[in-house]
N, CA, C and O atoms as a printed pandas DataFrame, in Angstrom:
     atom_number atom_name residue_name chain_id  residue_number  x_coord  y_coord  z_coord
0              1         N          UNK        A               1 -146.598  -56.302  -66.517
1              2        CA          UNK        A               1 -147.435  -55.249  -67.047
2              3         C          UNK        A               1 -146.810  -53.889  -66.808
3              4         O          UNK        A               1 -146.688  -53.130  -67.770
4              5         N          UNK        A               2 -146.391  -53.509  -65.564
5              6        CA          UNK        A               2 -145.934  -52.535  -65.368
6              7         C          UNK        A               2 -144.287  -52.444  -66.059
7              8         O          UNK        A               2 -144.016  -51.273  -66.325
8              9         N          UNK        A               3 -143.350  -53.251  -66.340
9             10        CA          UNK        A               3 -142.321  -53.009  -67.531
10            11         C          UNK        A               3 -142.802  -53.404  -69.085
11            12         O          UNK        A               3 -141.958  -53.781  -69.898
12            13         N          UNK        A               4 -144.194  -53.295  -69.435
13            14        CA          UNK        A               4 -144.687  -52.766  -70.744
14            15         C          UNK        A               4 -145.253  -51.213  -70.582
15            16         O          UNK        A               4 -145.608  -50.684  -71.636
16            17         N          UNK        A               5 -145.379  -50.380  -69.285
17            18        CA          UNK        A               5 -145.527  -50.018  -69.419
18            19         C          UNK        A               5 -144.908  -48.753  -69.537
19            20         O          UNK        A               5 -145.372  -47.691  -69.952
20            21         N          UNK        A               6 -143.819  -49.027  -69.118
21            22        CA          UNK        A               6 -142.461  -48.360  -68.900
22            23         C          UNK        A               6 -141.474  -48.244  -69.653
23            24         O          UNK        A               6 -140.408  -47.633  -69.577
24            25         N          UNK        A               7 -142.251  -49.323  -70.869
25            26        CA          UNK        A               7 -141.615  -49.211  -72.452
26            27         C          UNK        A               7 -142.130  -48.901  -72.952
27            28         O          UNK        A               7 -141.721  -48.671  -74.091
28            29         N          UNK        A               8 -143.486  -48.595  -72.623
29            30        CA          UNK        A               8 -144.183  -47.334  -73.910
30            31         C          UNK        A               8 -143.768  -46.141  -73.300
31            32         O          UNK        A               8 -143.394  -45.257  -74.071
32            33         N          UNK        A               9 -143.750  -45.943  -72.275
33            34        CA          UNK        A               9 -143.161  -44.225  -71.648
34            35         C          UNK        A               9 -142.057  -44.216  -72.244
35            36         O          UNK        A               9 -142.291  -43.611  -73.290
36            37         N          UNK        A              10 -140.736  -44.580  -72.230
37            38        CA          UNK        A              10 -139.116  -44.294  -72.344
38            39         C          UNK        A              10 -139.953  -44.056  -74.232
39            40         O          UNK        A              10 -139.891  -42.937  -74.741
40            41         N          UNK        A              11 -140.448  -44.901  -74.786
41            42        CA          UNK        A              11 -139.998  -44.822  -76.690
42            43         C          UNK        A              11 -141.221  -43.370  -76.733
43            44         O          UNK        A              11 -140.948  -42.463  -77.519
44            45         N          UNK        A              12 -142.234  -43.271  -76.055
45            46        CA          UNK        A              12 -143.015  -42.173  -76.552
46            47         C          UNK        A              12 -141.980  -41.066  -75.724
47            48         O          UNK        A              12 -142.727  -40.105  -75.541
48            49         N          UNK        A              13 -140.873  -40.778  -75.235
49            50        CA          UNK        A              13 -140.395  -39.786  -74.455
50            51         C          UNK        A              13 -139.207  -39.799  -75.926
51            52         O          UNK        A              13 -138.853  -38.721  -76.403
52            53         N          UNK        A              14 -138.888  -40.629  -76.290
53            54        CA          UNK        A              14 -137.787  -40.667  -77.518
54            55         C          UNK        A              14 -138.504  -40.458  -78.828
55            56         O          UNK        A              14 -138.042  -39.654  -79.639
56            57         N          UNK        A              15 -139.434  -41.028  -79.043
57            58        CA          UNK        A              15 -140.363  -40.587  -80.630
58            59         C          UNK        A              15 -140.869  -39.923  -80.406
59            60         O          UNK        A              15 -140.929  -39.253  -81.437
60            61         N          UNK        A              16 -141.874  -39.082  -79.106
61            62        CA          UNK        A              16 -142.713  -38.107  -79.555
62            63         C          UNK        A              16 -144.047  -38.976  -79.758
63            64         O          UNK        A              16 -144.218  -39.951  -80.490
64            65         N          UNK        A              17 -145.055  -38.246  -78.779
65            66        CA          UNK        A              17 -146.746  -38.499  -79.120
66            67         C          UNK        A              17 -146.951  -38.925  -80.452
67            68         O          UNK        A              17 -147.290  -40.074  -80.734
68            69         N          UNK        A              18 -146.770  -38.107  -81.204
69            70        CA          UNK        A              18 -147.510  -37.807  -82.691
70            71         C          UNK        A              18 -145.606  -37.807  -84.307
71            72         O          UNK        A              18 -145.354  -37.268  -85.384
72            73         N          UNK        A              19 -144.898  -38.807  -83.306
73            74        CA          UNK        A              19 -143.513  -38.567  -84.487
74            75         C          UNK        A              19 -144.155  -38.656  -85.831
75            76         O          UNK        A              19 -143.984  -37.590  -86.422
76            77         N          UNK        A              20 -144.883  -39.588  -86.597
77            78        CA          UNK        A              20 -144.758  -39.390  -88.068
78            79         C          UNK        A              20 -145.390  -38.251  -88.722
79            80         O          UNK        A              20 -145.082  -37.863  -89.848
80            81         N          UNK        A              21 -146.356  -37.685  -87.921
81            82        CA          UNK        A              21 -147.234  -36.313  -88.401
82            83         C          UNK        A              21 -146.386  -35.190  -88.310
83            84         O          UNK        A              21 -146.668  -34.249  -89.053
84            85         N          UNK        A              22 -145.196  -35.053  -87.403
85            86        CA          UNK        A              22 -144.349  -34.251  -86.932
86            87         C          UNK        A              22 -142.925  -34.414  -87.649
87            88         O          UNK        A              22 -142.226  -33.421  -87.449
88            89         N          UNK        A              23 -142.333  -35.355  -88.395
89            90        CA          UNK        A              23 -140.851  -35.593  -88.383
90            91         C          UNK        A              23 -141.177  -35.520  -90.487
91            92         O          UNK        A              23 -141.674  -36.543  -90.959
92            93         N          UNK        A              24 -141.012  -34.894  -91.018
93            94        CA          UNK        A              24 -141.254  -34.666  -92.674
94            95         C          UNK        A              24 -140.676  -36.164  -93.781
95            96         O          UNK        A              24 -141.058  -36.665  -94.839
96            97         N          UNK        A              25 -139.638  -36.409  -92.838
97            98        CA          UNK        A              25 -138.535  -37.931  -93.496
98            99         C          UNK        A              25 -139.941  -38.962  -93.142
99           100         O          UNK        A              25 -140.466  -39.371  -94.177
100          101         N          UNK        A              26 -140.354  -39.251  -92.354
101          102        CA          UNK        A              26 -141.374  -40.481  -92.077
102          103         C          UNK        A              26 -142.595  -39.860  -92.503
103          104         O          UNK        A              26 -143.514  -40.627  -92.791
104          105         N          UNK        A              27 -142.763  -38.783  -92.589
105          106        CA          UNK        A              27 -144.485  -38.532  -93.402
106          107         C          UNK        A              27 -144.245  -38.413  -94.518
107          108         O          UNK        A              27 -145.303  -38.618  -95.112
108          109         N          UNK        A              28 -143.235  -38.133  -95.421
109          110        CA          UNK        A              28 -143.033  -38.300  -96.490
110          111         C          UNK        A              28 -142.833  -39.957  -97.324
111          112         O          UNK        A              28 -142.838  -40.436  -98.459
112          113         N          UNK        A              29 -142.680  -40.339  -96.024
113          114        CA          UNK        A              29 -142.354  -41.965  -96.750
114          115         C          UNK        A              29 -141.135  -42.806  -96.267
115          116         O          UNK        A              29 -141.272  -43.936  -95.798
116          117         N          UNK        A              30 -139.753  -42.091  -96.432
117          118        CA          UNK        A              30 -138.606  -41.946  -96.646
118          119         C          UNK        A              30 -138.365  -42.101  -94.762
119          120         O          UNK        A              30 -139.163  -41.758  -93.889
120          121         N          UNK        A              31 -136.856  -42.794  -94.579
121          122        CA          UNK        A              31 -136.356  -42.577  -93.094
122          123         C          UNK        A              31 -135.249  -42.179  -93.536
123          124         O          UNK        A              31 -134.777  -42.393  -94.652
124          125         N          UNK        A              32 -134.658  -41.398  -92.394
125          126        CA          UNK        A              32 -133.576  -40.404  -92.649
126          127         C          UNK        A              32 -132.738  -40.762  -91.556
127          128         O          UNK        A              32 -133.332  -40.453  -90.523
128          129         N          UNK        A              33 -131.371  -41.392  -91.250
129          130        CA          UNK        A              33 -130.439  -41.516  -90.291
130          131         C          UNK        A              33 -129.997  -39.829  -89.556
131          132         O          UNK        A              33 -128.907  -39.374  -89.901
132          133         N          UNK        A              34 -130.768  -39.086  -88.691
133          134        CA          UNK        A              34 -129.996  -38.508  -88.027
134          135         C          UNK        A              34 -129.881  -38.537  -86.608
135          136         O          UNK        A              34 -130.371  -39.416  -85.899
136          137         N          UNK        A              35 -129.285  -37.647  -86.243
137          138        CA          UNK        A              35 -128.673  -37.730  -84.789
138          139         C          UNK        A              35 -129.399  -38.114  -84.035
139          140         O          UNK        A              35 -129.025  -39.006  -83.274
140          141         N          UNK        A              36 -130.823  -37.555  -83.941
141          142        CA          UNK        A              36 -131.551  -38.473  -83.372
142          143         C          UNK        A              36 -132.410  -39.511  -83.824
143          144         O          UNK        A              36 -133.385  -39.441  -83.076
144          145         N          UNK        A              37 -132.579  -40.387  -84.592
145          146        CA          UNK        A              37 -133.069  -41.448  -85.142
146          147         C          UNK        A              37 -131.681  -42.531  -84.527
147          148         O          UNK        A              37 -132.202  -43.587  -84.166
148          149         N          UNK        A              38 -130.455  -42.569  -84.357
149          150        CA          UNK        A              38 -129.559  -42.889  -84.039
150          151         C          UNK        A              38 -129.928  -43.270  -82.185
151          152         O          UNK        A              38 -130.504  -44.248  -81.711
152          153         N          UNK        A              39 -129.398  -42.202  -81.572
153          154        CA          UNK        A              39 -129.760  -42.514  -80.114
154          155         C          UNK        A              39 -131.089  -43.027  -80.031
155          156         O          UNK        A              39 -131.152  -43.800  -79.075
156          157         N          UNK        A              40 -132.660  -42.876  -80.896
157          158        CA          UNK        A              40 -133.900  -43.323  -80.806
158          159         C          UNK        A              40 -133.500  -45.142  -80.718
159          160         O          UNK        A              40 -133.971  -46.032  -80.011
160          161         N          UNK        A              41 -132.368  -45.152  -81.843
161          162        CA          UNK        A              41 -132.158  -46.680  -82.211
162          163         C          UNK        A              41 -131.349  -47.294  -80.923
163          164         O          UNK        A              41 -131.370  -48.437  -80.467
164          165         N          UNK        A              42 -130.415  -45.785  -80.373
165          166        CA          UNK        A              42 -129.953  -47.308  -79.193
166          167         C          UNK        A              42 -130.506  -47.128  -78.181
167          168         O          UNK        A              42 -129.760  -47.489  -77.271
168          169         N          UNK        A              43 -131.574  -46.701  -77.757
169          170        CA          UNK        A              43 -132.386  -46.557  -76.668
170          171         C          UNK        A              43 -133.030  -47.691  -76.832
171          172         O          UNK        A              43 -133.084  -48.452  -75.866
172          173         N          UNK        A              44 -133.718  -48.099  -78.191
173          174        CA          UNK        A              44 -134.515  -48.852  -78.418
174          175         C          UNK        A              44 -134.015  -50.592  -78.155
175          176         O          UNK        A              44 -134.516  -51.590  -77.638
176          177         N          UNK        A              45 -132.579  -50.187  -78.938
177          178        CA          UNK        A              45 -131.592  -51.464  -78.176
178          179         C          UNK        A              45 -131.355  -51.972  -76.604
179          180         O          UNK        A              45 -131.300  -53.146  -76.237
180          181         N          UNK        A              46 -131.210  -50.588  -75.640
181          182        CA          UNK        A              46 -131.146  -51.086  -74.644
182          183         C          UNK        A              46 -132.148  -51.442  -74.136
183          184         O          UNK        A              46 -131.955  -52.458  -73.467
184          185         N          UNK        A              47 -133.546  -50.964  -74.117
185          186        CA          UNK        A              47 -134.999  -51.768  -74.091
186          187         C          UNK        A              47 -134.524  -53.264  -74.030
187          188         O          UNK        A              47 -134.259  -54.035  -73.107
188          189         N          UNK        A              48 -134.530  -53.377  -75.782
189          190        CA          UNK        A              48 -134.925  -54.943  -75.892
190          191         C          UNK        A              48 -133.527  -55.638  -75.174
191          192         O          UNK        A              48 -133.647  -56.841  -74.945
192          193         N          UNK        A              49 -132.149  -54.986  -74.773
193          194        CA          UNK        A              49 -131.353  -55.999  -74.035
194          195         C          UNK        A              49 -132.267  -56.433  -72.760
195          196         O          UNK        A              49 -132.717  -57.493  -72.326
196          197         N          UNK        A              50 -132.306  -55.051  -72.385
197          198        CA          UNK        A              50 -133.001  -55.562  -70.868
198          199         C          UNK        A              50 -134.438  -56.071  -71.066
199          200         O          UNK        A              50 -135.001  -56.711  -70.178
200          201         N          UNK        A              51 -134.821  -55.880  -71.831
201          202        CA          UNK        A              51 -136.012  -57.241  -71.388
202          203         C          UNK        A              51 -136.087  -58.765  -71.875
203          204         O          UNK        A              51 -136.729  -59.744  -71.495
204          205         N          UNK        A              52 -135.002  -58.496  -73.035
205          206        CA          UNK        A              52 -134.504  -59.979  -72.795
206          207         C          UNK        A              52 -133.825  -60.794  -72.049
207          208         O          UNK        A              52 -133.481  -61.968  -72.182
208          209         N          UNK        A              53 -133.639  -59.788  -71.020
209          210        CA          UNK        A              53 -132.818  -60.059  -69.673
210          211         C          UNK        A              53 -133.416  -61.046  -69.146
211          212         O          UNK        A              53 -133.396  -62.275  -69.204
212          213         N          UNK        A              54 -134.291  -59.717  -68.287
213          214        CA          UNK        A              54 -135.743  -60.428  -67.864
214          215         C          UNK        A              54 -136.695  -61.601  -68.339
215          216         O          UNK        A              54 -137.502  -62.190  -67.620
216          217         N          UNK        A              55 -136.530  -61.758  -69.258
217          218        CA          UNK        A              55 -137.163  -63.044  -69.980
218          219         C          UNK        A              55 -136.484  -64.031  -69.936
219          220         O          UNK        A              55 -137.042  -65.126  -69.862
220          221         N          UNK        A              56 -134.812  -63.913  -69.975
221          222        CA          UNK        A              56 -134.391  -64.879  -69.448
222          223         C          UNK        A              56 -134.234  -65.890  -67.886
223          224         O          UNK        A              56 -133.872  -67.008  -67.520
224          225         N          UNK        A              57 -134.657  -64.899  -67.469
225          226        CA          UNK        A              57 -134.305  -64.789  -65.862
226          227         C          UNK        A              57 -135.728  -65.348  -65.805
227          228         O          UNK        A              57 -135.889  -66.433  -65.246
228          229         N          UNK        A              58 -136.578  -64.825  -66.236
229          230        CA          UNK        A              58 -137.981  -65.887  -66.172
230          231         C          UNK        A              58 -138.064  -67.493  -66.366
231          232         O          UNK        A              58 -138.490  -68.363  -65.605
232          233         N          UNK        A              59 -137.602  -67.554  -67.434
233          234        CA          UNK        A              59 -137.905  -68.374  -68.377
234          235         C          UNK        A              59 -136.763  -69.515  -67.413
235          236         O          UNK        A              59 -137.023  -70.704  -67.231
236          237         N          UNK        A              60 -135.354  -68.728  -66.831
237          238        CA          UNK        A              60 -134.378  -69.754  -65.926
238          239         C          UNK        A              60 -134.083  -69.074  -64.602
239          240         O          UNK        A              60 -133.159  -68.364  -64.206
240          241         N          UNK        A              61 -135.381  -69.620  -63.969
241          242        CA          UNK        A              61 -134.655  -68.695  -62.400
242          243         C          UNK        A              61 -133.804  -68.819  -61.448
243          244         O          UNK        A              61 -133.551  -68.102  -60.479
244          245         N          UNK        A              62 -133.184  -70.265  -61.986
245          246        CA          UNK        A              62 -131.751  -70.819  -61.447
246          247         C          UNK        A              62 -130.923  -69.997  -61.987
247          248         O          UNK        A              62 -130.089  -69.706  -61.129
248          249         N          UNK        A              63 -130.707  -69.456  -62.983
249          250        CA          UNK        A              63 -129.592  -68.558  -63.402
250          251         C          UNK        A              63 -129.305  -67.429  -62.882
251          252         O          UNK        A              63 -130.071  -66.472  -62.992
252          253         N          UNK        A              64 -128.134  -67.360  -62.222
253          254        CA          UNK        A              64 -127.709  -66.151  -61.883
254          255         C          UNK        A              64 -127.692  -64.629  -62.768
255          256         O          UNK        A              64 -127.786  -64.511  -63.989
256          257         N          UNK        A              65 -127.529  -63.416  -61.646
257          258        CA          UNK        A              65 -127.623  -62.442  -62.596
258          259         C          UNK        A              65 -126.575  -62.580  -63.638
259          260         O          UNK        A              65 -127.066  -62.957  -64.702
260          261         N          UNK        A              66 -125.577  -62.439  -63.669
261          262        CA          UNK        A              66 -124.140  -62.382  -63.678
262          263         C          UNK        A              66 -124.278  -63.633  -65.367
263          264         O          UNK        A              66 -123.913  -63.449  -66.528
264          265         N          UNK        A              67 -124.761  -64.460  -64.889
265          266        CA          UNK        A              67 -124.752  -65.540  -66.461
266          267         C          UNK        A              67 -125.617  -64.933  -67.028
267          268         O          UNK        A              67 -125.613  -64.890  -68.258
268          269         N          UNK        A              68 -126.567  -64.319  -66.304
269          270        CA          UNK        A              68 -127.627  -63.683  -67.419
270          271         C          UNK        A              68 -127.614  -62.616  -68.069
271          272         O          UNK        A              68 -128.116  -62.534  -69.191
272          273         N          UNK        A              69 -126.987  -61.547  -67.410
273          274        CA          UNK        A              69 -126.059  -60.535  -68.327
274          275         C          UNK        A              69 -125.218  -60.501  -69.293
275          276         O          UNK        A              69 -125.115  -59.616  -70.143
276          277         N          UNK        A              70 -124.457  -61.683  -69.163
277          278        CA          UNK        A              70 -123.722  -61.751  -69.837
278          279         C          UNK        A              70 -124.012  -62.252  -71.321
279          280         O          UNK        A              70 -123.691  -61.671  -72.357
280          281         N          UNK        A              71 -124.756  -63.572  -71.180
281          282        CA          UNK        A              71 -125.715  -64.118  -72.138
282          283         C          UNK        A              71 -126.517  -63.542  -72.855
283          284         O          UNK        A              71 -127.043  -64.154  -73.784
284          285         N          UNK        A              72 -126.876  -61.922  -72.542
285          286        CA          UNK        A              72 -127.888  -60.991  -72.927
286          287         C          UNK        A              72 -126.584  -60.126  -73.754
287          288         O          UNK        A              72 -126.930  -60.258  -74.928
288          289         N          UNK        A              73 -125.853  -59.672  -73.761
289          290        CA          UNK        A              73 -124.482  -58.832  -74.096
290          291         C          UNK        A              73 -124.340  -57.426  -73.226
291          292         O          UNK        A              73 -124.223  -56.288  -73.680
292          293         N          UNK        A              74 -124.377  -57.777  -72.069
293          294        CA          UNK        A              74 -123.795  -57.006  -70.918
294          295         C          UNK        A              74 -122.438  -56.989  -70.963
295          296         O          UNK        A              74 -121.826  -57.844  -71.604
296          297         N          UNK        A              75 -121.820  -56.011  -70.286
297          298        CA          UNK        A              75 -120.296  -56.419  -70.244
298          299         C          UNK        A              75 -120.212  -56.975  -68.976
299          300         O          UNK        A              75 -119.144  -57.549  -68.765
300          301         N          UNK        A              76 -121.090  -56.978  -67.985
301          302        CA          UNK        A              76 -121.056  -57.384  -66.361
302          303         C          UNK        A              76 -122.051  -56.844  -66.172
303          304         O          UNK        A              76 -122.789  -56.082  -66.796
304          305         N          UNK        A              77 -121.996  -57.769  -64.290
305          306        CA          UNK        A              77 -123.263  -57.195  -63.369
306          307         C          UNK        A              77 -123.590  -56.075  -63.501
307          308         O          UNK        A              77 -124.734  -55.652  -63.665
308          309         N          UNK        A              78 -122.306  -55.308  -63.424
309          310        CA          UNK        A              78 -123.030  -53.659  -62.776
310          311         C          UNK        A              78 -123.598  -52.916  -64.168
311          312         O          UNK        A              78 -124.327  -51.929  -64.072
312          313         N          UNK        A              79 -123.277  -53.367  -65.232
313          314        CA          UNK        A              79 -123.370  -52.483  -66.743
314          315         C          UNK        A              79 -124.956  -53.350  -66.678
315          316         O          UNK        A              79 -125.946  -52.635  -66.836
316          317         N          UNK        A              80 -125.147  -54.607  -66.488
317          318        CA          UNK        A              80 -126.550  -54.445  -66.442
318          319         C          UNK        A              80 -127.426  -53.792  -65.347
319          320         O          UNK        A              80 -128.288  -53.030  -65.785
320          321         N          UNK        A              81 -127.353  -53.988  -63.659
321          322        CA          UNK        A              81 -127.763  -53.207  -62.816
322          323         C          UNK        A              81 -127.709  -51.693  -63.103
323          324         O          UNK        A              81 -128.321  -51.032  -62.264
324          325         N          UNK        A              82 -127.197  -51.078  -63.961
325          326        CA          UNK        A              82 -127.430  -49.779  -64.047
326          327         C          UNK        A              82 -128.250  -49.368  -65.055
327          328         O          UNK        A              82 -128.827  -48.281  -65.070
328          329         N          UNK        A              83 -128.328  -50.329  -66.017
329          330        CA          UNK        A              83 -129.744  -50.574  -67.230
330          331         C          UNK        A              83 -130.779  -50.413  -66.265
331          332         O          UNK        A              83 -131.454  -49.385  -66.330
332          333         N          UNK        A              84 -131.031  -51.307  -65.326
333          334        CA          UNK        A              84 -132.125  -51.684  -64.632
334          335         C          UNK        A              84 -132.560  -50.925  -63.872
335          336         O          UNK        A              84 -133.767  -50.841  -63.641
336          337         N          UNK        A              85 -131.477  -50.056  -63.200
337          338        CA          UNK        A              85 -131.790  -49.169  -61.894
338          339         C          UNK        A              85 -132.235  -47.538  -62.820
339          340         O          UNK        A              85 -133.077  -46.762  -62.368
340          341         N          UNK        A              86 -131.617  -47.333  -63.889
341          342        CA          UNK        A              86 -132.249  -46.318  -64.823
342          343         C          UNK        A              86 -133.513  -46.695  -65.936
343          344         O          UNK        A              86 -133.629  -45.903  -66.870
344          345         N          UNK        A              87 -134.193  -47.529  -65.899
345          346        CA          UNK        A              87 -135.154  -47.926  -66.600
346          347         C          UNK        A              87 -136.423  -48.110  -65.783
347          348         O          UNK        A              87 -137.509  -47.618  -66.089
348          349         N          UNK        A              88 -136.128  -49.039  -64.462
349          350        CA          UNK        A              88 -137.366  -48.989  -63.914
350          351         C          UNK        A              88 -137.382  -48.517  -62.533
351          352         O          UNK        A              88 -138.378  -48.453  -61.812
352          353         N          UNK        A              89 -135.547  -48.019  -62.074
353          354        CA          UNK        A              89 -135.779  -47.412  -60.578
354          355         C          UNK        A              89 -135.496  -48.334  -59.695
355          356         O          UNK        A              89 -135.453  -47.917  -58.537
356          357         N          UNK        A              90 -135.237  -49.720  -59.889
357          358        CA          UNK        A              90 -135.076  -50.596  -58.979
358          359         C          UNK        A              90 -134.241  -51.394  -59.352
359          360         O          UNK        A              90 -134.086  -51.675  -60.540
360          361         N          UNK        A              91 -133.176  -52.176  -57.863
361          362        CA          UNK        A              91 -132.344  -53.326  -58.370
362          363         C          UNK        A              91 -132.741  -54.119  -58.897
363          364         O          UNK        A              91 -133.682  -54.470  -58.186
364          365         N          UNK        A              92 -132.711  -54.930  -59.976
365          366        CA          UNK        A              92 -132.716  -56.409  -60.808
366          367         C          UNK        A              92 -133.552  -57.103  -60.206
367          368         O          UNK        A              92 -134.676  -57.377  -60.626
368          369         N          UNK        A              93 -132.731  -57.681  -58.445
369          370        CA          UNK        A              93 -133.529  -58.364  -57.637
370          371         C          UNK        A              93 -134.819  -57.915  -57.362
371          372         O          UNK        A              93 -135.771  -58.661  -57.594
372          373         N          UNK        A              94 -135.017  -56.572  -56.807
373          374        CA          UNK        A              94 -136.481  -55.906  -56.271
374          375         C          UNK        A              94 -137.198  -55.942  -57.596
375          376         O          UNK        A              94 -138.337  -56.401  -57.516
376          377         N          UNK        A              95 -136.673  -55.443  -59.195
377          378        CA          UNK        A              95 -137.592  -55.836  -59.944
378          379         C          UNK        A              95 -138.312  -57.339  -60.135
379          380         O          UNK        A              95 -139.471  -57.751  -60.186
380          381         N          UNK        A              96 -137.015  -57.905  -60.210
381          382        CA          UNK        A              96 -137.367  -59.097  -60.213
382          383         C          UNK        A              96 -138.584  -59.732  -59.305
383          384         O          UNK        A              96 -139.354  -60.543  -59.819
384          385         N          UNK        A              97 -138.679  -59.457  -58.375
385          386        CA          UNK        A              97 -139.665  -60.059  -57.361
386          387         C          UNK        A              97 -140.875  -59.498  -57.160
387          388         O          UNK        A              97 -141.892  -60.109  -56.831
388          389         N          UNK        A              98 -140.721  -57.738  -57.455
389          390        CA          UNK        A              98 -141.867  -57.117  -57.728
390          391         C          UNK        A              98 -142.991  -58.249  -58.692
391          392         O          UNK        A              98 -143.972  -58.921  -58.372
392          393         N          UNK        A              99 -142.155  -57.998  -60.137
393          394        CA          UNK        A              99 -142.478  -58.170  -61.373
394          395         C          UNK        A              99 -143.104  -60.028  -61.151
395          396         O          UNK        A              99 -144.108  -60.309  -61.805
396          397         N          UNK        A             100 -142.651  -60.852  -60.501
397          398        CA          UNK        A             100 -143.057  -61.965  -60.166
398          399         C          UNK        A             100 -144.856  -62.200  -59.388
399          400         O          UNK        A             100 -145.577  -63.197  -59.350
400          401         N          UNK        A             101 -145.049  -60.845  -58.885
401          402        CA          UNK        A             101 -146.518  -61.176  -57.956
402          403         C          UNK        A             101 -147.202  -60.334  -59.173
403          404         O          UNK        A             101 -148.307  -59.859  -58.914
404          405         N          UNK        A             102 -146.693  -60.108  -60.407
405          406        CA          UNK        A             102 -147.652  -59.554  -61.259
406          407         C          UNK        A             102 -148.835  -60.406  -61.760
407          408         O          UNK        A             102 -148.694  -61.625  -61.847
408          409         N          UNK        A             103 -149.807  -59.907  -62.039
409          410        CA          UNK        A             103 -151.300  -60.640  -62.523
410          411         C          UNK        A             103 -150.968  -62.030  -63.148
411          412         O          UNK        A             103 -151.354  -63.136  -62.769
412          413         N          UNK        A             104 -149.969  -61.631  -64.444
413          414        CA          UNK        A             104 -149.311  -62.840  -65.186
414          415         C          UNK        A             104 -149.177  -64.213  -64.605
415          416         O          UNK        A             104 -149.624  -65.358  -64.663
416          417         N          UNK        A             105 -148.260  -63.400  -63.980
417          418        CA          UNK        A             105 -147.118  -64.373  -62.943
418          419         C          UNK        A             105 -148.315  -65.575  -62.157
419          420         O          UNK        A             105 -148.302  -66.785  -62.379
420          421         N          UNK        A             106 -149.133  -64.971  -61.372
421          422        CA          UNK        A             106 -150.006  -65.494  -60.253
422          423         C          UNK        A             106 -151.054  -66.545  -60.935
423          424         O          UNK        A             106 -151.370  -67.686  -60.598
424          425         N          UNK        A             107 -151.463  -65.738  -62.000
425          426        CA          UNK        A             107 -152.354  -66.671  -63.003
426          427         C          UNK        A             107 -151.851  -67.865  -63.642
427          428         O          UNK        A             107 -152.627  -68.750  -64.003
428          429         N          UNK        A             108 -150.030  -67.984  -63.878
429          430        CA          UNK        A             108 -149.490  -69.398  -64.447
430          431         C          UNK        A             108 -149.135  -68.824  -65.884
431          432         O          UNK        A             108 -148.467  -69.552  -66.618
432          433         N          UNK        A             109 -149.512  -67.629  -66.322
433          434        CA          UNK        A             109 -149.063  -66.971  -67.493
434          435         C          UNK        A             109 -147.150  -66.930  -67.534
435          436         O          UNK        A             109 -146.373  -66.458  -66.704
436          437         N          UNK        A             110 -146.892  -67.587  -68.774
437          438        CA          UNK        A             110 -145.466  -67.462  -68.708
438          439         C          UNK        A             110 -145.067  -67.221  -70.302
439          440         O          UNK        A             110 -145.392  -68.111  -71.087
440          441         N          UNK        A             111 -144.414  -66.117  -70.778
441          442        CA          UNK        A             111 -143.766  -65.890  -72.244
442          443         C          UNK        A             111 -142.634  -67.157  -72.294
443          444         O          UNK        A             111 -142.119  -67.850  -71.417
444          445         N          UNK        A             112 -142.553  -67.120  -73.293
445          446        CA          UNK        A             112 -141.626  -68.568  -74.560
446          447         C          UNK        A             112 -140.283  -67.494  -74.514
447          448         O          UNK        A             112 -139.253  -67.767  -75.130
């Protein structure tokens, strides 16, 4: 719960409260590739690497970080640990274990 919630902060800190009322290309209809619609897009990429990280690492908790980075398109440990440590503030592991005593977790709730 708390890394959904930390993905609506990072994309509303990159789109903006109110982007389509505000940006003329998306209230008009129309999307427009610029400079920032670009970095919006790879911000948005590194999101979904790293939480498909995490989903993997769920889903196989025998798997090491290291296979799981890689499997995700990390170039290595540390290129993912630094996703992780700038996204939610914490090593992989401490997320990891945090994120495990979450409501989800305790209840038997598990994503596919």
């Amino acid at each position: 719960m708390a890394f959904v919630a930390a993905q609506a902060q990072l994309l509303l800190a990159v789109v903006g409260h109110n982007y389509p009322a505000t940006n003329p290309a998306v209230a008009a209809g129309g999307f427009m590739f610029s400079g920032f619609h670009r970095r919006g897009l790879k911000r948005f990429d590194r999101i979904a690497r790293f939480d498909n990280a995490f989903r993997m690492r769920n889903k196989y908790p025998s798997l090491d970080w290291l296979s799981v980075a890689l499997a995700c398109g990390y170039y290595d440990h540390q290129h993912f640990a630094k996703d992780c440590k700038e996204l939610t503030h914490l090593t992989p592991t401490s997320y990891f274990e945090q994120e495990s005593k979450s409501p989800e977790r305790l209840f038997g709730l598990h994503e596919d």
